[in-house]
Backbone of each chain as ProteinMPNN parsed JSONL, in Angstrom:
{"seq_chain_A": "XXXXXXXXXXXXXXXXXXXXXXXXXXXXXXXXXXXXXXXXXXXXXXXXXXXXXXXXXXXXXXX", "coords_chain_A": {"N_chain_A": [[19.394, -23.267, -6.105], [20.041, -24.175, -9.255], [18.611, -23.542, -12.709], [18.001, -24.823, -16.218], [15.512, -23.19, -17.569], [15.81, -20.853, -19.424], [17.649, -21.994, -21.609], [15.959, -24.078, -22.591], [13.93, -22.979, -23.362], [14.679, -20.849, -25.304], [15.659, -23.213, -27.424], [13.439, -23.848, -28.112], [12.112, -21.36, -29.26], [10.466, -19.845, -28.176], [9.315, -16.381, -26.727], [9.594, -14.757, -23.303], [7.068, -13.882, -22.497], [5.878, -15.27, -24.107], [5.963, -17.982, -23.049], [5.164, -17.811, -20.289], [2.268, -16.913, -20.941], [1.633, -19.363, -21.925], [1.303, -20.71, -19.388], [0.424, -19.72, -17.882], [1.018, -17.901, -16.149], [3.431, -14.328, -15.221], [5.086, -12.774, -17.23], [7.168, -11.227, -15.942], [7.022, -13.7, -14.101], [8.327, -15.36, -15.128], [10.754, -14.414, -15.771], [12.306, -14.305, -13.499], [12.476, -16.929, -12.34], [14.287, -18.046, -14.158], [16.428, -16.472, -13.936], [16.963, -17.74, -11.416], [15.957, -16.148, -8.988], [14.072, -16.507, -8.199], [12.564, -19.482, -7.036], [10.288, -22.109, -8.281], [6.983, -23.56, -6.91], [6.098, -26.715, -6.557], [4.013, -27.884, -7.737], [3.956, -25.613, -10.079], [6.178, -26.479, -10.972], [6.026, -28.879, -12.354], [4.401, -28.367, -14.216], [5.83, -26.806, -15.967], [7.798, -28.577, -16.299], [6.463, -30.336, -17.885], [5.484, -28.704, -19.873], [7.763, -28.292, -21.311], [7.996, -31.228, -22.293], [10.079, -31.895, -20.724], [11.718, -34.013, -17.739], [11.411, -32.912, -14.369], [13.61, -32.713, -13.054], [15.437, -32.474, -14.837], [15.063, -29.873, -15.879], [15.416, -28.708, -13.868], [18.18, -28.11, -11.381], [19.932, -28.953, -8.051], [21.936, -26.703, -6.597]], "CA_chain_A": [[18.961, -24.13, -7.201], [19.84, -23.596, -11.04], [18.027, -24.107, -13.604], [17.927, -24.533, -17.326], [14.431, -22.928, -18.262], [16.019, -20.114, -20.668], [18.291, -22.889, -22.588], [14.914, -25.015, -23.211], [12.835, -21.773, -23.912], [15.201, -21.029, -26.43], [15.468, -24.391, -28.105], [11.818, -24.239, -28.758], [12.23, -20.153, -29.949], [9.836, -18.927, -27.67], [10.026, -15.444, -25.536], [9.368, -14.627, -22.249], [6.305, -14.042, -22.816], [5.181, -17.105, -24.845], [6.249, -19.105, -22.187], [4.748, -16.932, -19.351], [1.147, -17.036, -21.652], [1.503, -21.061, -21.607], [1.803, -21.325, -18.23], [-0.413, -18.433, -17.11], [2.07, -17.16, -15.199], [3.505, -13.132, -16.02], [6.547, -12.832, -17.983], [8.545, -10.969, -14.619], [7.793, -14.557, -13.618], [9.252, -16.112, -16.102], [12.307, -13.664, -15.902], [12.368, -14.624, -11.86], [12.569, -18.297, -12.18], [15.276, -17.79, -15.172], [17.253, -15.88, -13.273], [17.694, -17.95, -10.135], [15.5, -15.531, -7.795], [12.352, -17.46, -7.282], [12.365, -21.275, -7.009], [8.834, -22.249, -8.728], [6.326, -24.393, -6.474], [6.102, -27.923, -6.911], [2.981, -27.866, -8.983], [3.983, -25.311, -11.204], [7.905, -27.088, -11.845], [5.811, -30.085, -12.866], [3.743, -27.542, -15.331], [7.172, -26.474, -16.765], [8.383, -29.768, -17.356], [5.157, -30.623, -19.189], [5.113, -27.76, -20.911], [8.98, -28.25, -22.256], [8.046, -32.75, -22.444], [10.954, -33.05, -19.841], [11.467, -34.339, -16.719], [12.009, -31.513, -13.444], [15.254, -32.692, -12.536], [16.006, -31.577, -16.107], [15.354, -28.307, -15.416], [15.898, -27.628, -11.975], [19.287, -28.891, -10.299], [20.048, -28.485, -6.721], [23.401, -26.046, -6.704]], "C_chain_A": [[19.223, -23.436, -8.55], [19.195, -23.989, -11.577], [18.328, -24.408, -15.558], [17.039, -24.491, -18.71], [15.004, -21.922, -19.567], [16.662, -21.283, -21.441], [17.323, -23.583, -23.393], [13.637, -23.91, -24.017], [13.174, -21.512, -25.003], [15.589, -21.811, -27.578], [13.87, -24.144, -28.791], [11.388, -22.448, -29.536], [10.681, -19.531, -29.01], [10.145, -17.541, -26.776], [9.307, -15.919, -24.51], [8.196, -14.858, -22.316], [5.331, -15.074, -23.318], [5.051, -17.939, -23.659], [5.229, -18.656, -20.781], [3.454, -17.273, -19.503], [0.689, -19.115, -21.119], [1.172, -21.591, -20.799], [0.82, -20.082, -17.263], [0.245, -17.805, -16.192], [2.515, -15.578, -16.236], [4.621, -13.818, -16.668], [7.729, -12.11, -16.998], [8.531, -12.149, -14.003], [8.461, -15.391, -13.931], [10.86, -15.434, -15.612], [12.601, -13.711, -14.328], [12.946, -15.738, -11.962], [14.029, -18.488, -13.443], [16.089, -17.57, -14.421], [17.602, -16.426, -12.097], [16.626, -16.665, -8.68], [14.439, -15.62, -7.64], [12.333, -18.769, -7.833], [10.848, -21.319, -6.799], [8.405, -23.38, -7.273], [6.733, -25.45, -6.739], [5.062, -28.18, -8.1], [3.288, -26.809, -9.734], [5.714, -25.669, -12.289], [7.389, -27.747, -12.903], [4.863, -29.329, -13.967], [4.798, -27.36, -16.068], [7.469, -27.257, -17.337], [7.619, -30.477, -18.166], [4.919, -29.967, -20.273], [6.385, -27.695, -21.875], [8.856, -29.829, -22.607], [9.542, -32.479, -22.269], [10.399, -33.221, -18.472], [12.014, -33.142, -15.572], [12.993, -31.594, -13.062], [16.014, -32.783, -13.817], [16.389, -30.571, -16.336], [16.259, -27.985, -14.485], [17.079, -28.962, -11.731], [19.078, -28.086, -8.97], [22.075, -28.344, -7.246], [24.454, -26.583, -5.399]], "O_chain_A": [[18.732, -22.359, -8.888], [18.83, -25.092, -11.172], [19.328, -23.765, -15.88], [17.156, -24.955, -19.844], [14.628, -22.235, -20.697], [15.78, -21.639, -22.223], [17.516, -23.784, -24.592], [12.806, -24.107, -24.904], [12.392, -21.741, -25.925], [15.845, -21.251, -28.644], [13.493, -24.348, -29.945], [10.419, -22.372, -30.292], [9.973, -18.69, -29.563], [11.182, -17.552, -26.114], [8.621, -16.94, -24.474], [7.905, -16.05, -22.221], [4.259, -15.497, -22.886], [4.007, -18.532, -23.388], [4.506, -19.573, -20.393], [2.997, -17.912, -18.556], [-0.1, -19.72, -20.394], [0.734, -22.739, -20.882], [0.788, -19.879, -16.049], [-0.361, -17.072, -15.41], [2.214, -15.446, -17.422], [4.972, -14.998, -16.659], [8.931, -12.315, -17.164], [9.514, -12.361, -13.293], [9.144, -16.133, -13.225], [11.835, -16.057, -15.192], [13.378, -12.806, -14.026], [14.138, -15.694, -11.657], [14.738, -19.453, -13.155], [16.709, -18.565, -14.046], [18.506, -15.844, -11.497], [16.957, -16.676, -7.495], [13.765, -14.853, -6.952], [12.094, -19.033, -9.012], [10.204, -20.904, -5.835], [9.31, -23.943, -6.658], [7.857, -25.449, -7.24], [5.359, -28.622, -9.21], [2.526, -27.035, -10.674], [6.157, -25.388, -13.403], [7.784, -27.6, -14.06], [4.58, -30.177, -14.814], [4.652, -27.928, -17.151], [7.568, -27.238, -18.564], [8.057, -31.179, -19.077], [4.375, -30.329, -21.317], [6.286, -27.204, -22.999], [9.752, -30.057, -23.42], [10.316, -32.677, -23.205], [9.304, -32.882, -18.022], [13.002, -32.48, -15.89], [13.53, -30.577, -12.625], [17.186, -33.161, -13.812], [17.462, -30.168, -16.784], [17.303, -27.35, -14.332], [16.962, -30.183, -11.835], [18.422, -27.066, -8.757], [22.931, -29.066, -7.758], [25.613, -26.173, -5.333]]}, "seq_chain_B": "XXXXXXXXXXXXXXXXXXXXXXXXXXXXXXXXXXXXXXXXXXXXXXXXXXXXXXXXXXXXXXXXXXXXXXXXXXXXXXXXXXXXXXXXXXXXXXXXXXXXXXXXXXXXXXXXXXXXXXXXXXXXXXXXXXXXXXXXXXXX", "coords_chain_B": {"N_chain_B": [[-5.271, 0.309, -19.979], [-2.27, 1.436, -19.239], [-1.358, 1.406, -17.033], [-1.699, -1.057, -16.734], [-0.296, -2.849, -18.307], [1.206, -5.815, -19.177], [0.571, -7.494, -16.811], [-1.372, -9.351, -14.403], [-4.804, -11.634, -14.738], [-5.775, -11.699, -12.459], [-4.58, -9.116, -11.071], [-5.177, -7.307, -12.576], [-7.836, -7.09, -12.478], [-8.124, -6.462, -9.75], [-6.784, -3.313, -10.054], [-8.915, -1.827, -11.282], [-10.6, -2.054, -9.66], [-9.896, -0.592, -7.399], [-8.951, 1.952, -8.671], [-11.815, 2.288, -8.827], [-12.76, 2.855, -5.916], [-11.208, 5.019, -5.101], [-11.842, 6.284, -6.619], [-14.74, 6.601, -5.273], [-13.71, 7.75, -3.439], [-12.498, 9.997, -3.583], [-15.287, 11.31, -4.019], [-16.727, 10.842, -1.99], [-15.375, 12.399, 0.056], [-15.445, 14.983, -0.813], [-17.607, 15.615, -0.504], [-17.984, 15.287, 2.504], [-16.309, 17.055, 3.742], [-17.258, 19.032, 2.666], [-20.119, 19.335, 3.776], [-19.574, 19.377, 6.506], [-17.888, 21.76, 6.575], [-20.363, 23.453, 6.106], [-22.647, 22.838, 6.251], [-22.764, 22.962, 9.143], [-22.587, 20.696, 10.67], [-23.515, 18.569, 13.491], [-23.371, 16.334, 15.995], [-24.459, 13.261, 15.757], [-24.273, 13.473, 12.844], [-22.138, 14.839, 12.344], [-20.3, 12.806, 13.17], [-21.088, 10.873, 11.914], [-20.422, 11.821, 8.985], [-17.919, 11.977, 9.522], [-17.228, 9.522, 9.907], [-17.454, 8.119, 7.008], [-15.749, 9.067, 5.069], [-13.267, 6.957, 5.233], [-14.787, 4.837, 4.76], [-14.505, 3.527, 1.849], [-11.524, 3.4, 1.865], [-11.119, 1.631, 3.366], [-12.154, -0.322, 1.873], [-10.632, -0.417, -0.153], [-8.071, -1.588, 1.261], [-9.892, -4.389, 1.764], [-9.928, -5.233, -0.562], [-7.115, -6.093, -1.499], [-6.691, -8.332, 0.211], [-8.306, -9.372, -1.328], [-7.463, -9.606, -3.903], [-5.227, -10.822, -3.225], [-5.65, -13.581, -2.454], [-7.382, -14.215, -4.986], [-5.234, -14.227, -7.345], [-3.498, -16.046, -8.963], [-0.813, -16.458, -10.192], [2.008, -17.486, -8.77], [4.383, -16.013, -7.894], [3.714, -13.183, -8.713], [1.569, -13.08, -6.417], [3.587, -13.272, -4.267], [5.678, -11.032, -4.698], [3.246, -9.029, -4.134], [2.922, -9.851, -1.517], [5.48, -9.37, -0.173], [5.748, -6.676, -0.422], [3.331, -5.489, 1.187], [4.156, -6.504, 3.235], [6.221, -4.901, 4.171], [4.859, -2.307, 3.769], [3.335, -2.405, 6.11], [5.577, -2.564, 7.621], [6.74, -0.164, 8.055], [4.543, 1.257, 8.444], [3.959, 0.623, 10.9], [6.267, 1.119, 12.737], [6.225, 4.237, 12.003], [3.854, 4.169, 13.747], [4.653, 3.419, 16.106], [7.048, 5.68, 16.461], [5.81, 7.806, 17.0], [3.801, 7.705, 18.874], [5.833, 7.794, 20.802], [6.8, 10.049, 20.849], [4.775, 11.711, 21.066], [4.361, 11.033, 23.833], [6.705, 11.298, 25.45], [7.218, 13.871, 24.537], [5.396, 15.177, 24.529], [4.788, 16.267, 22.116], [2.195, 16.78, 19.515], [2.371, 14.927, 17.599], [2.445, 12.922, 14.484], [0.329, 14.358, 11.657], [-3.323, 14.5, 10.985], [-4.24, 11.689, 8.559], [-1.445, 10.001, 7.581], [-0.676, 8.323, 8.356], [-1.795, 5.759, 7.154], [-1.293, 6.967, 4.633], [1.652, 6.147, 5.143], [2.127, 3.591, 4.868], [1.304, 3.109, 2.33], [2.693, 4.43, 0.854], [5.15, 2.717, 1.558], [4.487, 0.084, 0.7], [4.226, 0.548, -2.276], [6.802, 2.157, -3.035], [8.675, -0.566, -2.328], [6.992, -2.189, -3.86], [7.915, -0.958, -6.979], [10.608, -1.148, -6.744], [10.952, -3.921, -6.695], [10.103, -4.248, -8.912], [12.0, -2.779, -11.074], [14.357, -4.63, -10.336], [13.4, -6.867, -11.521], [12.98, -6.3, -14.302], [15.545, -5.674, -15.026], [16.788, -8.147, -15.994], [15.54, -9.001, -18.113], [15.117, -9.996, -21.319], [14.52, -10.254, -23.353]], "CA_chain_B": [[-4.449, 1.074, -19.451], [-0.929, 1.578, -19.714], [0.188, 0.398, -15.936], [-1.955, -2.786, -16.212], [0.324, -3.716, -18.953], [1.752, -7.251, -19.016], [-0.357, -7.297, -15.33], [-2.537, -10.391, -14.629], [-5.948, -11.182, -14.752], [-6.358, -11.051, -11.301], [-4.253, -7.54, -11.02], [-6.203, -6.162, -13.957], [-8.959, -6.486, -11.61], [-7.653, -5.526, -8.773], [-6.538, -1.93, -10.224], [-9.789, -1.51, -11.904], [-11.453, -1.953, -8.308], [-9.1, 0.219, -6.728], [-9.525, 3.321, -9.272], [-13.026, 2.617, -8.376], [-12.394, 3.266, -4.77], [-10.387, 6.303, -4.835], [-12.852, 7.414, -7.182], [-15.641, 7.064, -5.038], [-13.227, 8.182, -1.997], [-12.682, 11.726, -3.843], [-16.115, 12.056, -4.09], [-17.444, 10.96, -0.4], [-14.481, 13.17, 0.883], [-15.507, 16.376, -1.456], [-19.436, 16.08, 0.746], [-18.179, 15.021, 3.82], [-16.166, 18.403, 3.939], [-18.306, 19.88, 2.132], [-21.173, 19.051, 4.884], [-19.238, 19.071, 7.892], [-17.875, 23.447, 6.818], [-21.086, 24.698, 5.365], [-24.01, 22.431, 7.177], [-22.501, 23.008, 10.4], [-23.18, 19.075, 11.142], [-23.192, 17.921, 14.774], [-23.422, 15.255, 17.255], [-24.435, 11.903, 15.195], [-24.033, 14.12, 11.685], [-20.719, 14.711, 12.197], [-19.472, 11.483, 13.425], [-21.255, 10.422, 9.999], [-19.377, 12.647, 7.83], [-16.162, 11.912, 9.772], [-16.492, 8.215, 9.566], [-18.059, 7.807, 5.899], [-15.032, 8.798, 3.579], [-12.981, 5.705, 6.085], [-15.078, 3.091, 3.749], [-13.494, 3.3, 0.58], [-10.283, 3.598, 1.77], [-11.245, 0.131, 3.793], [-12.794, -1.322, 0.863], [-9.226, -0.541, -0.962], [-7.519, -2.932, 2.011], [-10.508, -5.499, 1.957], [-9.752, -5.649, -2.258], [-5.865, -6.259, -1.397], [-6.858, -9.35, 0.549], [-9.451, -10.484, -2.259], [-6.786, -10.134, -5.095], [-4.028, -12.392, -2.839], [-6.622, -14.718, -2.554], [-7.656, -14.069, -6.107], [-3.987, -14.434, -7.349], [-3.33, -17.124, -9.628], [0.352, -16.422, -10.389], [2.195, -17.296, -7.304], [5.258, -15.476, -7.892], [3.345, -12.183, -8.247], [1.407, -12.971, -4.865], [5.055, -13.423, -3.381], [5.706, -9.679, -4.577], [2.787, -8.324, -3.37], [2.594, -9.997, -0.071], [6.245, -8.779, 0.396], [5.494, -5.176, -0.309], [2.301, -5.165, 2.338], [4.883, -6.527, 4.867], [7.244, -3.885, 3.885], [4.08, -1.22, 4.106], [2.82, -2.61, 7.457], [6.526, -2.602, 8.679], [6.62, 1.01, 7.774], [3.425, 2.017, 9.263], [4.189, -0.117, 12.48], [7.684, 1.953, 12.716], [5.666, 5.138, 12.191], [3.133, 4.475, 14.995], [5.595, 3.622, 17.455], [7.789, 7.027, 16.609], [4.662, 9.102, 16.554], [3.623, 7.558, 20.424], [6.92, 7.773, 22.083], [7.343, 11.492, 20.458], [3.641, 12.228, 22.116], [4.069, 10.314, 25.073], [8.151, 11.747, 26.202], [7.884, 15.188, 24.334], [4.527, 16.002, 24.455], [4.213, 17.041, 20.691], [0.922, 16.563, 18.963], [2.57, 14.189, 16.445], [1.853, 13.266, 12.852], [-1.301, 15.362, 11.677], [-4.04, 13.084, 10.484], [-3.829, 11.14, 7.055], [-0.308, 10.507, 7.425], [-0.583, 6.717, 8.321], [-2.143, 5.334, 5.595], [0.134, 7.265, 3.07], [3.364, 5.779, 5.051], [1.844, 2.699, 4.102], [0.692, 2.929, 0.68], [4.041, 4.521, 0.205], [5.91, 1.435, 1.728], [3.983, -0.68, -0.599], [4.553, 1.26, -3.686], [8.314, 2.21, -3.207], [8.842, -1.628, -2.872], [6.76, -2.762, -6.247], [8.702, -0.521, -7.86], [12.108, -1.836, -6.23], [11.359, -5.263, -7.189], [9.584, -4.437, -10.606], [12.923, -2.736, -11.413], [15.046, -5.374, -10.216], [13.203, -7.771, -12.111], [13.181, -5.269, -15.483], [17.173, -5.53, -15.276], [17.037, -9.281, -16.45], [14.502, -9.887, -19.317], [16.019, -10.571, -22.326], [13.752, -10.186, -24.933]], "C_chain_B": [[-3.078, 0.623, -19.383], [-0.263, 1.109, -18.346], [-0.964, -1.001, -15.553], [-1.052, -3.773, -17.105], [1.226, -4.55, -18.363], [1.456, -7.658, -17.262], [-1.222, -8.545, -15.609], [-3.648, -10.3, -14.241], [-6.884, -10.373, -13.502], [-5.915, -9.566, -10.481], [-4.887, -6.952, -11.648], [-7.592, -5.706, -12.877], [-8.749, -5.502, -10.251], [-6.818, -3.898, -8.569], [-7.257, -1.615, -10.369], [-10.477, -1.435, -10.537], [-10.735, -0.751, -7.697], [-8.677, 1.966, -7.017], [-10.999, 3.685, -8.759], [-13.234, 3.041, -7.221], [-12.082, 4.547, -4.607], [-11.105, 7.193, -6.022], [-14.352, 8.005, -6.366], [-15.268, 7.744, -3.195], [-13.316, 9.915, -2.08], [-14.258, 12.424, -3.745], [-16.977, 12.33, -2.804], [-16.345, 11.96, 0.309], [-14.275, 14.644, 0.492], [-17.06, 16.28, -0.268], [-19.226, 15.956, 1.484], [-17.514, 16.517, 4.162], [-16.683, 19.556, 3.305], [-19.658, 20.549, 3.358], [-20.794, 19.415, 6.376], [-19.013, 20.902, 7.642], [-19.183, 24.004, 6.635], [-22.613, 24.068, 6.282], [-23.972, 22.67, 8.637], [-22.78, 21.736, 11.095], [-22.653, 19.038, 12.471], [-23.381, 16.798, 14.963], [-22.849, 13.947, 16.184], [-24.252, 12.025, 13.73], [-22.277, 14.264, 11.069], [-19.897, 13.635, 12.284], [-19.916, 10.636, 11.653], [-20.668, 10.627, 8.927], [-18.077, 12.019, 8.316], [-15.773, 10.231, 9.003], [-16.416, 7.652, 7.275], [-16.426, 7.88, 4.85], [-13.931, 7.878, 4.438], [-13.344, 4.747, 4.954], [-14.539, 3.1, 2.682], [-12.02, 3.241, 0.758], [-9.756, 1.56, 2.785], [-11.572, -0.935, 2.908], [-11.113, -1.553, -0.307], [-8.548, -1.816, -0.015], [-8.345, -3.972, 2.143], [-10.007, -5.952, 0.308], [-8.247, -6.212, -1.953], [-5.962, -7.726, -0.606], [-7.449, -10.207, -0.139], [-8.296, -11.036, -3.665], [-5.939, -11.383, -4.454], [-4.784, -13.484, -2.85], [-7.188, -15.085, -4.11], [-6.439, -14.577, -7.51], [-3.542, -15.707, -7.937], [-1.589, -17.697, -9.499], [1.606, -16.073, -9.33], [3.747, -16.418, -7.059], [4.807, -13.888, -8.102], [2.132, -12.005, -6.832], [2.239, -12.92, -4.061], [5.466, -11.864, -3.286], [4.377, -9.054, -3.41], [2.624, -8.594, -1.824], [3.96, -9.066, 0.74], [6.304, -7.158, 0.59], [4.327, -4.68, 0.513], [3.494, -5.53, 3.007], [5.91, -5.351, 5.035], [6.488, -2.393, 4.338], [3.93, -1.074, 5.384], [4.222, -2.643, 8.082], [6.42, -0.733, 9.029], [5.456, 1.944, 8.557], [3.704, 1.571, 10.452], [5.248, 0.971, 12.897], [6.754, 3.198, 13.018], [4.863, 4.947, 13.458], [4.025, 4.506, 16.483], [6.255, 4.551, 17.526], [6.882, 7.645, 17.034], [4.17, 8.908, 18.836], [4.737, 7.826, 21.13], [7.043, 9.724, 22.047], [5.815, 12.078, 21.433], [3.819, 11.613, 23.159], [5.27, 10.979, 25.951], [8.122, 13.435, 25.85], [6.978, 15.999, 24.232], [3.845, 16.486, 23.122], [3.151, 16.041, 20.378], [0.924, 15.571, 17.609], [2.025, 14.107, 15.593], [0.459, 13.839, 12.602], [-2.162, 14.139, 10.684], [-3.908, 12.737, 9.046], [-2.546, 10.123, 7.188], [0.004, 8.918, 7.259], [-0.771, 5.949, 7.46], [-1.263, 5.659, 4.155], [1.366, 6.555, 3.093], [2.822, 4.027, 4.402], [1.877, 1.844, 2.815], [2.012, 3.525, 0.09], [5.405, 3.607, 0.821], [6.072, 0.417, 0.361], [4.476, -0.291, -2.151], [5.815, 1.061, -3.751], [8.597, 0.037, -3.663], [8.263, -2.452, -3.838], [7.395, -2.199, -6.657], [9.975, -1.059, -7.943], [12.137, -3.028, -7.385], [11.077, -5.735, -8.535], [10.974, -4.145, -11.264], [14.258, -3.559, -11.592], [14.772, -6.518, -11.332], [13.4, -7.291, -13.891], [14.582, -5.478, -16.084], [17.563, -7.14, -16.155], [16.104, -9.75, -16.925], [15.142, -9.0, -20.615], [15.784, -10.624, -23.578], [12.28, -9.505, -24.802]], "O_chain_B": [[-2.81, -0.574, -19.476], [0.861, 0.614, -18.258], [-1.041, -1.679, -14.528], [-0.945, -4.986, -16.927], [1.906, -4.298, -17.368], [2.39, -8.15, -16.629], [-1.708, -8.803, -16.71], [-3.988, -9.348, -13.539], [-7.734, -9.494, -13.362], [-6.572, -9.01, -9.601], [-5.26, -5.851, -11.243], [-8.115, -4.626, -12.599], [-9.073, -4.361, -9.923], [-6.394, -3.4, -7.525], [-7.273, -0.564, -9.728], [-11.046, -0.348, -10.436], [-11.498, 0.211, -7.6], [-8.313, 2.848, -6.24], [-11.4, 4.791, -8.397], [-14.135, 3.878, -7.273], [-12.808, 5.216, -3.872], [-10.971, 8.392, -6.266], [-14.938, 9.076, -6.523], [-15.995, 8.04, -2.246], [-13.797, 10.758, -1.323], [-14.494, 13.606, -3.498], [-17.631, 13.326, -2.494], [-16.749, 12.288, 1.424], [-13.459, 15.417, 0.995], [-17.238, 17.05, 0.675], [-20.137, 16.417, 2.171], [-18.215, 17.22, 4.89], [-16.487, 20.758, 3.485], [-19.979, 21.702, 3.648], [-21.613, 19.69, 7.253], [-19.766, 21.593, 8.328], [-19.26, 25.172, 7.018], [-23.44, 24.802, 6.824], [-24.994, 22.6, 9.319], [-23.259, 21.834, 12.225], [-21.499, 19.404, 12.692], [-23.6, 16.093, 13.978], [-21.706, 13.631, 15.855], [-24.069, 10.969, 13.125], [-21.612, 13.994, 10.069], [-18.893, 13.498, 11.586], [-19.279, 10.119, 10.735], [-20.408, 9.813, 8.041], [-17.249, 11.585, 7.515], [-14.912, 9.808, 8.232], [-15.563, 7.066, 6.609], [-16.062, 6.977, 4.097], [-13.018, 8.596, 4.03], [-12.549, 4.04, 4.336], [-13.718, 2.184, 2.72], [-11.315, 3.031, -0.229], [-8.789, 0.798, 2.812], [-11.358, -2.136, 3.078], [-10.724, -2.527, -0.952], [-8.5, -2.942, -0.51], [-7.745, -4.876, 2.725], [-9.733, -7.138, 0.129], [-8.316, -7.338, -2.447], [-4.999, -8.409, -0.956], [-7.4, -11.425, 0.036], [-8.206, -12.13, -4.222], [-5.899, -12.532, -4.893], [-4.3, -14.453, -3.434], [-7.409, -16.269, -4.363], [-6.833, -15.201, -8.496], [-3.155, -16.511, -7.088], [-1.155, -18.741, -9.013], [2.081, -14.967, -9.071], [4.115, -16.265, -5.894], [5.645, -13.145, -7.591], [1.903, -10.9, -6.341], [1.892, -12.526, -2.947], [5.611, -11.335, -2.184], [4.533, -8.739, -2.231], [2.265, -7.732, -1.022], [3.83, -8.359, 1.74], [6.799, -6.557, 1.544], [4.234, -3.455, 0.603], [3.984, -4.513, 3.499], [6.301, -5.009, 6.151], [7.061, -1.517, 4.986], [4.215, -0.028, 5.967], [4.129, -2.772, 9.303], [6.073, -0.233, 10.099], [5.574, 3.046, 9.092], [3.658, 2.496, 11.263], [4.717, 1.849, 13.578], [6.431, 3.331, 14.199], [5.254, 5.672, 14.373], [4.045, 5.248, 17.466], [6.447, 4.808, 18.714], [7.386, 8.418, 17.849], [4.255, 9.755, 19.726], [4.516, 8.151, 22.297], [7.304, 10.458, 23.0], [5.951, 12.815, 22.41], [2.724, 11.805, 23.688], [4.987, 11.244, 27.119], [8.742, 14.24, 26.544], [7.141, 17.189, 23.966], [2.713, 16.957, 23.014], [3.1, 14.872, 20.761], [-0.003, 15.399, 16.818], [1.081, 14.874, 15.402], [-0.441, 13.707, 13.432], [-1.732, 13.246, 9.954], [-3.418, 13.603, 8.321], [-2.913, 9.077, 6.653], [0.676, 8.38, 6.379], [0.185, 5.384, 6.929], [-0.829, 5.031, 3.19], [2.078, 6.26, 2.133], [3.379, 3.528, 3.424], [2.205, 0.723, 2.428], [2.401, 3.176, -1.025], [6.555, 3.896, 0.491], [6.94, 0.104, -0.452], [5.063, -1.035, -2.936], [6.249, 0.069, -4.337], [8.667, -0.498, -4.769], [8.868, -3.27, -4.531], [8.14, -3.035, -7.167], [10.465, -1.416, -9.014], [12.821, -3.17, -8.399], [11.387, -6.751, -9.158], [11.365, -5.035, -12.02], [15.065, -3.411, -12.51], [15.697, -7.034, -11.959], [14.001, -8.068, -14.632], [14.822, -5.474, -17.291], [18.56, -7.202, -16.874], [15.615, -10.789, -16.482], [15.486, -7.828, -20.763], [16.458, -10.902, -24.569], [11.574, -9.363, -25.801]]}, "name": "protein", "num_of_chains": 2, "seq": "XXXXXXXXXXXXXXXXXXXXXXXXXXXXXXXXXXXXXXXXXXXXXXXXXXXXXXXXXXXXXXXXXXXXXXXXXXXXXXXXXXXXXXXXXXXXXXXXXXXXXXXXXXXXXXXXXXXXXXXXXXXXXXXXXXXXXXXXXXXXXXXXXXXXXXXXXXXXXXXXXXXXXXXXXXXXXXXXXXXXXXXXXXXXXXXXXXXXXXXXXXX"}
């Protein structure tokens, strides 16, 4: 699965961190789910895409 | 403290318990040999001393089950669960060398302690692995 959480993270000028904070999640999991080497839950995709106002098959594709 | 940084709430705790442990492990394991060379403790004395510094080091593996459970951020429960399976492979491995080596060759295999460390140094080595791995790709 790819994604394109850094592209939208960056649109909105937040870091790792920020985003990580938002989402109560760390910031290695931020930099996990970025990177392609941990595909988020279901309940926390649908946190993501709430937290960027899109939809999860925004983010996340299937590769 | 400096290795709870960027650590979550429920790790913060779960180090802070776990200093507490191995603080109160050094100190039941300074009287129990303390008691056991100089009191000359027997029978039900000794088995007391022997077992006693055991609980903190159990209360460290009952805390490791409370944080996963505790564990908000499911991508650092994913680490740590993988680095216990990585410990417990490690110690599993060790017990089975350690029996076949006493059981075919006779030797008196690993000297006590030894299990628990391969463990806790399973565990460790791999947080570090995967903290590093993860270290290599943040970006800001």
């Amino acid at each position: 699965m790819t994604n394109r959480l850094k592209e939208f993270r960056q649109e909105k000028g937040w870091s790792q961190q920020e985003l990580g904070d938002r989402l109560e999640i760390s910031r290695q999991s931020v930099i996990a789910i970025e990177t392609g080497k941990y595909d988020p839950s279901l309940p926390l995709a649908f946190r993501l895409a709430k937290t960027f106002g899109k939809k999860i098959e925004e983010i996340f594709q299937d590769s | 403290m400096l290795f709870c940084k960027g650590a979550t709430t429920a790790k913060k705790a779960y180090q802070r318990s776990v200093l507490q442990f191995m603080a109160a492990y050094a100190v039941v394991l300074f009287c129990s040999s303390w008691f056991v060379k100089h009191d000359g403790a027997e029978h039900f004395y000794l088995y007391f001393w022997s077992v006693i510094p055991a609980i903190p080091i159990i209360g460290v593996i009952f805390r490791m089950g409370k944080y996963l459970r505790e564990e908000k951020d499911e991508y650092q429960r994913l680490l740590t669960m993988q680095s216990i399976l990585v410990g417990t492979g490690a110690l599993l491995a060790a017990i089975v060398f350690n029996d076949f080596i006493r059981a075919f060759a006779k030797s008196p295999g690993l000297p006590p302690f030894w299990f628990f460390m391969i463990f806790c140094a399973g565990m460790g080595l791999t947080q570090a692995f995967l903290k590093f791995r993860n270290r290599s790709a943040a970006d800001d």
